[in-house]
Residue frames relative to the residue before (quaternion, step in Angstrom):
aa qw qx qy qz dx dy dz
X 1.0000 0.0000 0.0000 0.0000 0.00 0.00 0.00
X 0.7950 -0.3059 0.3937 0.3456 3.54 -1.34 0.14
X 0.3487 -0.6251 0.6447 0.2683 3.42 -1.07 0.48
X 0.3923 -0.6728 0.5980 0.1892 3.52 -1.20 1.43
X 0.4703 -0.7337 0.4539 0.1857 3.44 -1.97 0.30
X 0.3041 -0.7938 0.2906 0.4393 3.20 0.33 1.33
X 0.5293 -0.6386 0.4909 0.2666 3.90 -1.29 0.88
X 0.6659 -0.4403 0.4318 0.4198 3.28 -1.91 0.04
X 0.8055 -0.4175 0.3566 0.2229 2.74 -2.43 1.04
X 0.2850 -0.7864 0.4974 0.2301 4.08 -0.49 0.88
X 0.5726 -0.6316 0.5204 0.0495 2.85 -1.29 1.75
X 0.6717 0.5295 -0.3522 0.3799 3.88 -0.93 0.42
X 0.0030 -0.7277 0.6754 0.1192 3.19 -1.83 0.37
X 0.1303 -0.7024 0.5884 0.3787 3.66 -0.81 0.15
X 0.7284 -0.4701 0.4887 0.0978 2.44 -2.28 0.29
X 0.1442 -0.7927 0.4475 0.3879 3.85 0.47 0.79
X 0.7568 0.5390 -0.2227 0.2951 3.22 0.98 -1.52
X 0.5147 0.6185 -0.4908 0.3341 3.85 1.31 0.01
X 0.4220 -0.7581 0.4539 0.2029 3.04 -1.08 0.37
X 0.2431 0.6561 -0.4126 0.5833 3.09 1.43 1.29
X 0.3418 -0.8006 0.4550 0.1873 3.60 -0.25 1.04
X 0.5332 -0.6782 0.3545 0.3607 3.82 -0.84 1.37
X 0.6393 0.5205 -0.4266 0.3721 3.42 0.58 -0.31
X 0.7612 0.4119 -0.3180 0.3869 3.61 1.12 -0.82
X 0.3639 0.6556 -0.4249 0.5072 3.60 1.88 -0.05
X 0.6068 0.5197 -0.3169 0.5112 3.94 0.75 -1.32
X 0.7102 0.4625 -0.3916 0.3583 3.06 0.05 -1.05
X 0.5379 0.5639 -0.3781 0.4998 3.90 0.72 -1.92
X 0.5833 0.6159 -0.4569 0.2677 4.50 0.11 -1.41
X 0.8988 0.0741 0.0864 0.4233 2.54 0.45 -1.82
X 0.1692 0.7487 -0.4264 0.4786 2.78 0.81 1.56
X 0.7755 0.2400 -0.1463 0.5653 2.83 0.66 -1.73
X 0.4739 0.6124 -0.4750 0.4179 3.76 1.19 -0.64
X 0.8236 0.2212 -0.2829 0.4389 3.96 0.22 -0.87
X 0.5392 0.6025 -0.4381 0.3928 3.54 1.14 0.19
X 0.8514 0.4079 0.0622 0.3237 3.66 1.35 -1.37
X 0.5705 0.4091 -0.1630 0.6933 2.95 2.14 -1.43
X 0.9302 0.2857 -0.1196 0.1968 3.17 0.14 -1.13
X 0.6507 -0.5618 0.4352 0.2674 3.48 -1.19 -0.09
X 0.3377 -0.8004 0.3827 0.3145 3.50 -0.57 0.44
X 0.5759 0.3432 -0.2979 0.6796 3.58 -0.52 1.38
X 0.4123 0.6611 -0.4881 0.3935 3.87 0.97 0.35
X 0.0464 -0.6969 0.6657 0.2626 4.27 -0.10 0.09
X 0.5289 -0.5654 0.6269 0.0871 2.76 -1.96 0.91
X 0.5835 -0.5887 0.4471 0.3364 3.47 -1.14 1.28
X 0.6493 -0.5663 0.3102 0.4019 3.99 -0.97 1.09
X 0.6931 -0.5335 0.4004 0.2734 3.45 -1.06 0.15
X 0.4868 0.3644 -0.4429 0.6588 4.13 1.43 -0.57
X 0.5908 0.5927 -0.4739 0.2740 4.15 0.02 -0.72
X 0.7778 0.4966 -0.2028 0.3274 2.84 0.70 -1.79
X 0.5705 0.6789 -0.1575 0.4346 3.12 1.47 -1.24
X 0.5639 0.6277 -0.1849 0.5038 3.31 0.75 -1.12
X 0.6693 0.6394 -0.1953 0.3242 3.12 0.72 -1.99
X 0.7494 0.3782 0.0906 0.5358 2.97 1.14 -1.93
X 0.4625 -0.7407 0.3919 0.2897 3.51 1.00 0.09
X 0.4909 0.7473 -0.2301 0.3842 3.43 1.41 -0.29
X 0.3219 -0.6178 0.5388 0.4737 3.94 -0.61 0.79
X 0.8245 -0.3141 0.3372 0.3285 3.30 -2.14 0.02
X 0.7877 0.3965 -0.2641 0.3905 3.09 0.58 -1.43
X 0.5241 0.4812 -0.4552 0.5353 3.74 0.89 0.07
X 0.7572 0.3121 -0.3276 0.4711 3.80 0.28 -0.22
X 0.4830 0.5035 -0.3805 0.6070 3.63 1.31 0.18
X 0.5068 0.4185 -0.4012 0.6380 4.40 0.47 -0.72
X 0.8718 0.1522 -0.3420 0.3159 3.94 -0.27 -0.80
X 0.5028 0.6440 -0.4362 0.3771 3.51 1.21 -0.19
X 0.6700 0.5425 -0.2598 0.4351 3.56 1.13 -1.69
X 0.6869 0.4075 -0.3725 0.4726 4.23 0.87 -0.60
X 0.4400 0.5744 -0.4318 0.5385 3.72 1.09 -0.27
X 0.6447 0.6432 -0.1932 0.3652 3.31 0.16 -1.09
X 0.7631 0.3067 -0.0547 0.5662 3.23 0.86 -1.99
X 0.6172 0.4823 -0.4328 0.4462 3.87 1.26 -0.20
X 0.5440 -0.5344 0.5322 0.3678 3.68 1.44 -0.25
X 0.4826 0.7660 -0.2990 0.3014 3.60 0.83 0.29
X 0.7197 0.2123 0.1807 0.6358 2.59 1.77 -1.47
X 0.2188 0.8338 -0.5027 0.0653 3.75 -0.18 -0.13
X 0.5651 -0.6907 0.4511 -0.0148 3.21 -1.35 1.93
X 0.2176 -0.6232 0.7512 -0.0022 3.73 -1.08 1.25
X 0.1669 -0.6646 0.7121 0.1529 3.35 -0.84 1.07
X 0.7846 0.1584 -0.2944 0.5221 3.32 -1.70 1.52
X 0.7478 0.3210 -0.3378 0.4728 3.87 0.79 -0.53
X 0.8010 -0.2507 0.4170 0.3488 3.54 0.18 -0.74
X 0.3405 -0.6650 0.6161 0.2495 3.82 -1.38 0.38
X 0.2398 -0.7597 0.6038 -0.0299 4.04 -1.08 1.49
X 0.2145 -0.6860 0.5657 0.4042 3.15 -1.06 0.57
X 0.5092 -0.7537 0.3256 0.2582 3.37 -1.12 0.90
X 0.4769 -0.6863 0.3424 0.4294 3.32 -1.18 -0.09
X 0.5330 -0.4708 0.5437 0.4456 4.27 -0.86 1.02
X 0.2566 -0.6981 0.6666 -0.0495 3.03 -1.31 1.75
X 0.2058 -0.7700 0.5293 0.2909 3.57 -0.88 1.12
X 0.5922 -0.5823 0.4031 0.3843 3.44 -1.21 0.71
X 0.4329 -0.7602 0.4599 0.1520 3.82 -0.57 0.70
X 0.1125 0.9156 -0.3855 -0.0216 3.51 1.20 0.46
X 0.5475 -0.6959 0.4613 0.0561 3.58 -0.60 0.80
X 0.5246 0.5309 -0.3892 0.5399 3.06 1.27 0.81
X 0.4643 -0.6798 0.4564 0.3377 3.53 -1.76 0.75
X 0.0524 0.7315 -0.6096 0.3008 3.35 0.04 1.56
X 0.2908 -0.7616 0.5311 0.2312 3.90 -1.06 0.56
X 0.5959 -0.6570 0.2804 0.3668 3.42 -0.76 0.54
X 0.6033 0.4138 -0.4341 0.5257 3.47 1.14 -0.47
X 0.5127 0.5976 -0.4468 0.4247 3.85 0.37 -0.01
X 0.5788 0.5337 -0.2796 0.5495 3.69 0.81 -1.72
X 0.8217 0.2810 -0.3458 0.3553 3.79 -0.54 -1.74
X 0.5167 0.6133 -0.4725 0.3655 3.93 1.09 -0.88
X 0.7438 0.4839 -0.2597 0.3810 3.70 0.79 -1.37
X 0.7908 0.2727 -0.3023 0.4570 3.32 1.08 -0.07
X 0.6213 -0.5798 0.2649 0.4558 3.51 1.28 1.15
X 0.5742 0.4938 -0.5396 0.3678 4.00 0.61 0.44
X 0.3616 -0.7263 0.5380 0.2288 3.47 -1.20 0.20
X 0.4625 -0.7494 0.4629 0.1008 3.17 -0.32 2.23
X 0.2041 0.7589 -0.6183 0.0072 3.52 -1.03 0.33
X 0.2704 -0.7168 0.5946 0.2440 3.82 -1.12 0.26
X 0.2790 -0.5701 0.7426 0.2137 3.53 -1.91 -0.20
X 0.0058 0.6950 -0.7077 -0.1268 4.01 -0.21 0.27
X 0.3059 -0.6978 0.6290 -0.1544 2.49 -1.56 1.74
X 0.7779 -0.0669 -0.0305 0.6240 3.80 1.43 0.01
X 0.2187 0.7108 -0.6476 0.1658 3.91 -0.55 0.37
X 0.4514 0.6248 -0.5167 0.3725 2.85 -0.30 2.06
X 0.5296 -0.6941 0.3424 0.3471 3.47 -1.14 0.36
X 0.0385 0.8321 -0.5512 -0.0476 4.16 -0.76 0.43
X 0.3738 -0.5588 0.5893 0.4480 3.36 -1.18 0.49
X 0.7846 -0.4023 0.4570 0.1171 2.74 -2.43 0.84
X 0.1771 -0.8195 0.5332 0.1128 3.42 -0.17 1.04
X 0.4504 -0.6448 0.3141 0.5316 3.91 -0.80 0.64
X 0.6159 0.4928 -0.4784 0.3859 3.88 0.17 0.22
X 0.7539 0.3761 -0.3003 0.4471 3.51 1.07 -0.47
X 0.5226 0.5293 -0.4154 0.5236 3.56 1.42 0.02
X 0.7140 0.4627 -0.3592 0.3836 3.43 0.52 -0.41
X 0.6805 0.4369 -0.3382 0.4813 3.53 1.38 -0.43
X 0.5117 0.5895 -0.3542 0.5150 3.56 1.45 0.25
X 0.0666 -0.7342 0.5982 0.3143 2.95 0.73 -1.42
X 0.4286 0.5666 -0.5922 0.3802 3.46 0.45 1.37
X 0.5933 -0.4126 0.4651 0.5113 3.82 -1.70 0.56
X 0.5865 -0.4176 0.6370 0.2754 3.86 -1.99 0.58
X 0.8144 0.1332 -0.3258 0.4614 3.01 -1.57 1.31
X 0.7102 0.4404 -0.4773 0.2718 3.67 0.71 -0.57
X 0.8182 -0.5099 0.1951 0.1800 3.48 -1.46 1.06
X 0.0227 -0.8396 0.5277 -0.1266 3.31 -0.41 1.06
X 0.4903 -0.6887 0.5259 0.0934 3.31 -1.14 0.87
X 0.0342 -0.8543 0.5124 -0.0808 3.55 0.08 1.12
X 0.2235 -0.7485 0.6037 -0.1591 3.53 -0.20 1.78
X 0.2282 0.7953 -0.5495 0.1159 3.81 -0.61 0.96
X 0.0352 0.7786 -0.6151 0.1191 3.63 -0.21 0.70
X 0.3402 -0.4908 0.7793 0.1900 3.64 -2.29 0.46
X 0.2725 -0.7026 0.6376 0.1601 3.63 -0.64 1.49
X 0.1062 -0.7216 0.6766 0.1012 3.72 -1.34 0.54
X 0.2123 -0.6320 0.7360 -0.1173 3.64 -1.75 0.36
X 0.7411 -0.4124 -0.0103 0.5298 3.34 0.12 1.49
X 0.8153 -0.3247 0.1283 0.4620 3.47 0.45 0.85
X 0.6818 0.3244 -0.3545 0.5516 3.95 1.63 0.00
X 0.7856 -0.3439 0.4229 0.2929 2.72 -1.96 0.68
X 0.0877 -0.8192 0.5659 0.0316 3.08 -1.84 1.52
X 0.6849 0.0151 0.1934 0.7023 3.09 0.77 -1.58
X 0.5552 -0.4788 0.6659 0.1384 3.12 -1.72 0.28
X 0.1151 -0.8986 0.4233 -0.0074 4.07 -0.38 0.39
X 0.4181 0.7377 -0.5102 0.1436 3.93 0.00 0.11
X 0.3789 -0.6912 0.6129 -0.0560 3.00 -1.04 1.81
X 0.0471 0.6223 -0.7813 -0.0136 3.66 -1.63 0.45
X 0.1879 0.6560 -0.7301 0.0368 2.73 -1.94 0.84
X 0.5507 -0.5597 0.4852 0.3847 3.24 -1.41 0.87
X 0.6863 -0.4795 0.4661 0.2861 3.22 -1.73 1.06
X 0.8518 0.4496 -0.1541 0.2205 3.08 0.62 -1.78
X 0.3011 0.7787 -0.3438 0.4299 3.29 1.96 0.35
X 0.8414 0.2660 0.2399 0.4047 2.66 0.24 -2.04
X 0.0951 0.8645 -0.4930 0.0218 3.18 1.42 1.17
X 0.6748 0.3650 -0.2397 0.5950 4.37 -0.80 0.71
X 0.5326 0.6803 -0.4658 0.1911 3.52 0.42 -0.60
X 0.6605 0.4132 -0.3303 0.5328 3.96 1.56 -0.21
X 0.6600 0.4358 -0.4483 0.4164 3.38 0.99 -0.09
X 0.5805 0.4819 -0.4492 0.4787 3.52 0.69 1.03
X 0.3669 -0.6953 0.3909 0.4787 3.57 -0.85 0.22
X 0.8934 -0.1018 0.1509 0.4108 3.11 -1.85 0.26
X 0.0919 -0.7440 0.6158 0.2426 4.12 -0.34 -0.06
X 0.7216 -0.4111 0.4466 0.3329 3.66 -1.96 1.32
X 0.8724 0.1926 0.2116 0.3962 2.76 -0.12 -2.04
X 0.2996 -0.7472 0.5593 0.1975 4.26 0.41 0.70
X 0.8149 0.2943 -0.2538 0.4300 3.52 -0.32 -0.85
X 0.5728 0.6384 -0.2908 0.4239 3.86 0.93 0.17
X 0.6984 0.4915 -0.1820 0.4874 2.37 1.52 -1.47
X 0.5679 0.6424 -0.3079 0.4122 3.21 1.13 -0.93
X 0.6774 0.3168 -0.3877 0.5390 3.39 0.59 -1.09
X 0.5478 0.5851 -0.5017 0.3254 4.07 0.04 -1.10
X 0.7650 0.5440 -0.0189 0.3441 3.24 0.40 -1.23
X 0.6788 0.0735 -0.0220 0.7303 3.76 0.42 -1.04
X 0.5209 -0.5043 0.6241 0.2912 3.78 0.15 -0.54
X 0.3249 0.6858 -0.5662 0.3218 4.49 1.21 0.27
X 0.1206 0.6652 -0.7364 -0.0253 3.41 -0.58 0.31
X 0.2527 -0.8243 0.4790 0.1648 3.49 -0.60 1.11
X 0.5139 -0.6577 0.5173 0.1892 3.94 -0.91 1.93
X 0.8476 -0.0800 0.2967 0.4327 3.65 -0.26 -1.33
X 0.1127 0.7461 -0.6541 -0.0524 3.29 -1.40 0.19
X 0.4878 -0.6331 0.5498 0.2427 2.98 -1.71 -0.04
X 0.0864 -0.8776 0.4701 0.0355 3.82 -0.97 0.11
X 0.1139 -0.6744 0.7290 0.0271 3.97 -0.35 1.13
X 0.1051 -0.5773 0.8047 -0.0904 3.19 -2.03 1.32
X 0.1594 0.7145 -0.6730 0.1060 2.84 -0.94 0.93
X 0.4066 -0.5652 0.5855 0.4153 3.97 -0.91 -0.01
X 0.2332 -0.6637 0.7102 -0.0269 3.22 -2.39 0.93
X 0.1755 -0.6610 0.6994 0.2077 3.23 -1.31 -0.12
X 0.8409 -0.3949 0.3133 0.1968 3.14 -1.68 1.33
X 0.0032 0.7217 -0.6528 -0.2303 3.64 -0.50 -0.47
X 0.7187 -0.3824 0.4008 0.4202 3.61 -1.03 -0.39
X 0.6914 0.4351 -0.2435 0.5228 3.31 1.00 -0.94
X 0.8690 0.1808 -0.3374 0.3136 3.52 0.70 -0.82
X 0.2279 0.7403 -0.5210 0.3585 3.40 1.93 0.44
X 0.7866 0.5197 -0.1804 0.2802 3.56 0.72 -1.28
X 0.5406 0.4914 -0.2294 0.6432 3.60 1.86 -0.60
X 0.8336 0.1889 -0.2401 0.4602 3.57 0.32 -0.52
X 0.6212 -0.6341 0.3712 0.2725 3.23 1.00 0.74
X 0.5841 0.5875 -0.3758 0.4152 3.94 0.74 0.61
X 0.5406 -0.5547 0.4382 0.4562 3.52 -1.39 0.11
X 0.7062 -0.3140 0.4926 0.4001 3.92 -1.51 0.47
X 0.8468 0.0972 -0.0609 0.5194 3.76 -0.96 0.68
X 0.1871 0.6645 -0.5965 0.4094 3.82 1.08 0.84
X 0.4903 -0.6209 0.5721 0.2164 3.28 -1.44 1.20
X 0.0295 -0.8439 0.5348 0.0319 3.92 -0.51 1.12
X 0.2356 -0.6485 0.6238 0.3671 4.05 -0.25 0.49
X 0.1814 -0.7244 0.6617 0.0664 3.77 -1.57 0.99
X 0.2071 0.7661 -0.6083 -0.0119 3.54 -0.74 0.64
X 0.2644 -0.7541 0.5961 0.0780 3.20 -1.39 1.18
X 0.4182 -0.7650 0.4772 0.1105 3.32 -0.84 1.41
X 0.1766 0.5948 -0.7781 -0.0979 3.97 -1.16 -0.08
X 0.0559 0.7114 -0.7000 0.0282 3.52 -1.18 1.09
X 0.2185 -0.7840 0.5766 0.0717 3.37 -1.05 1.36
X 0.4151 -0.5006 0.7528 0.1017 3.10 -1.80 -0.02
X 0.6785 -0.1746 0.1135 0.7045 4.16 0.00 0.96
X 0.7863 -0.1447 0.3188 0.5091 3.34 -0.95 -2.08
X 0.7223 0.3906 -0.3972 0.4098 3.71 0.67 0.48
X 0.6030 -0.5975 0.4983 0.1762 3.13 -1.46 1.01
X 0.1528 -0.8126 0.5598 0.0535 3.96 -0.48 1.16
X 0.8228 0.0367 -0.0520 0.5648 3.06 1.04 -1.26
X 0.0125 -0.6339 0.7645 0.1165 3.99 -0.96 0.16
X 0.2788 0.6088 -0.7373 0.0893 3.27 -1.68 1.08
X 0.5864 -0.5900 0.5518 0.0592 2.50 -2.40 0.42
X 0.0376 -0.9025 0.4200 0.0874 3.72 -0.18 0.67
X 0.2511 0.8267 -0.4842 -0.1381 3.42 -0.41 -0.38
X 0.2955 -0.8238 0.4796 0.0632 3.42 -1.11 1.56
X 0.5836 -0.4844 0.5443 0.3584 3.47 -1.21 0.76
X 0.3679 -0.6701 0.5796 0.2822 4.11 -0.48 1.60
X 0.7909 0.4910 -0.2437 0.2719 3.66 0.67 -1.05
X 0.6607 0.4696 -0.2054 0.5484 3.22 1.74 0.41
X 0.7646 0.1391 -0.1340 0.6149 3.41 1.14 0.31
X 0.4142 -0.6342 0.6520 0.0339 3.04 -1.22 0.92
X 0.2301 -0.7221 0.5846 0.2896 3.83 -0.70 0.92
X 0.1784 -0.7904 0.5827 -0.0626 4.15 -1.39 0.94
X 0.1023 -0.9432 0.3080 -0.0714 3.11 0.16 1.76
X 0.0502 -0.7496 0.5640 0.3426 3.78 1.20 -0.23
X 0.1523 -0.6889 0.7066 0.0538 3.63 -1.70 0.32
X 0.0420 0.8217 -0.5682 0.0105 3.43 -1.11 0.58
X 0.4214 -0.6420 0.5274 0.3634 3.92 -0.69 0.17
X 0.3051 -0.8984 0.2131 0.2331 3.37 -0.58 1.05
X 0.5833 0.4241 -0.4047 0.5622 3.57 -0.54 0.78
X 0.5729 0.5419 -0.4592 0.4090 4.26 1.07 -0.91
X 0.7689 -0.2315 0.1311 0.5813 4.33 -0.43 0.24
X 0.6625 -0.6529 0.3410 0.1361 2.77 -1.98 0.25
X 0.6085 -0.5513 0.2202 0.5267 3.68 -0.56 1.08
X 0.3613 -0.7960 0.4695 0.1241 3.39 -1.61 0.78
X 0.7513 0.1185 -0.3265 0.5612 3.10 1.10 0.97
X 0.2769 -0.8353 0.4250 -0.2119 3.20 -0.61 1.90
X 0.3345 0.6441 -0.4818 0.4910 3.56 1.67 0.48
X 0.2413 -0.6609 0.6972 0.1376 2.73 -2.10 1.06
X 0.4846 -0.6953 0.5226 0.0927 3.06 -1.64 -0.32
């Protein structure tokens, strides 16, 4: 990745005489410094500085650097430096669209379409359909945004024969809306593989990362009763989302989040 800009000068004194330990005062500083002053992706002045700063040996300003760190606040380049980091959305696992999700958490969702067109079924994508090879599909690609930076990577399929007209409109905001608005699809259930990726060149360059960047991949099958509407292929920026799983014992109450998509 890029080389970051070191940030502004840190604001704060502690308090010897409080009875609030100096390391957990440090910590509260520069907190609010990377929560308030700064940018995300700002580096923090070196660790003898800071110290120094604070009058404090190292290893007390290391204890408050290292729980920053572990709250995600902060986050370490070995050999480069300590960043504040960037607020990771929670990756929830529910059939929920993405411009819904970023709205609910006050960002403003936007897209780049990158393909929105029809193709025949290749034999790797017919088999994840479970349709005959060559038969027509609806290929939906886009560069998800969140106030204006790069999120995820997108590629949608759908049989043609669903969604008869669906190119003779433009691109759609929101896919799974459209679907229902439109054909009436309200999508029941799906299924989902995560696994981790690495960047390619192409998608190092859309999402704004180095070649061989850790990416989180998740392939989608979303049904309608017993048929498959949509099969896609995602891949999220690791440093922007966080993966959020609810868990329950089975049969003990009922699942706690029940949104479709």
């Amino acid at each position: 990745m890029k080389p970051y800009a070191p940030q502004p000068v840190v604001m704060g004194t502690i308090d010897p005489t409080s009875k609030v330990s100096k390391y957990r005062q440090i910590r509260e500083i520069l907190r609010n410094h990377a929560r308030n002053i700064c940018q995300p992706g700002y580096r923090l002045p070196p660790e003898r500085e800071l110290a120094e700063g604070f009058n404090v040996a190292r290893k007390t300003l290391r204890q408050a650097i290292d729980s920053l760190v572990e709250d995600q606040v902060l986050k370490r380049v070995v050999g480069v430096g300590t960043f504040v980091a960037h607020p990771k959305v929670d990756l929830q696992v529910r059939l929920n669209s993405y411009s819904e999700e970023m709205v609910r958490r006050g960002m403003v969702p936007d897209a780049h379409v990158l393909r929105f067109e029809e193709v025949p079924a290749s034999g790797s994508l017919s088999r994840h359909m479970e349709i005959d090879e060559g038969a027509p599909v609806i290929r939906f690609s886009r560069l998800l945004l969140a106030d204006g930076k790069p999120m995820s990577l997108d590629e949608n399929f759908l049989p043609s024969e669903l969604v008869p007209g669906f190119l003779n409109d433009p691109p759609p905001t929101s896919l799974y809306q459209s679907l229902h608005e439109r054909y009436n699809l309200i999508l029941e259930w799906g299924e989902d593989q995560i696994e981790s990726a690495a960047a390619t060149s192409e998608h190092a360059r859309l999402l704004h990362v180095d070649v061989g960047y850790p990416l989180l991949r998740i392939t989608r099958y979303a049904f309608v009763g017993e048929g498959l509407v949509d099969y896609s292929v995602s891949l999220y920026r690791s440093d922007r989302y966080k993966l959020f799983v609810p868990l329950e014992r089975q049969g003990s109450r009922s699942p706690r989040y029940t949104t479709m998509r």
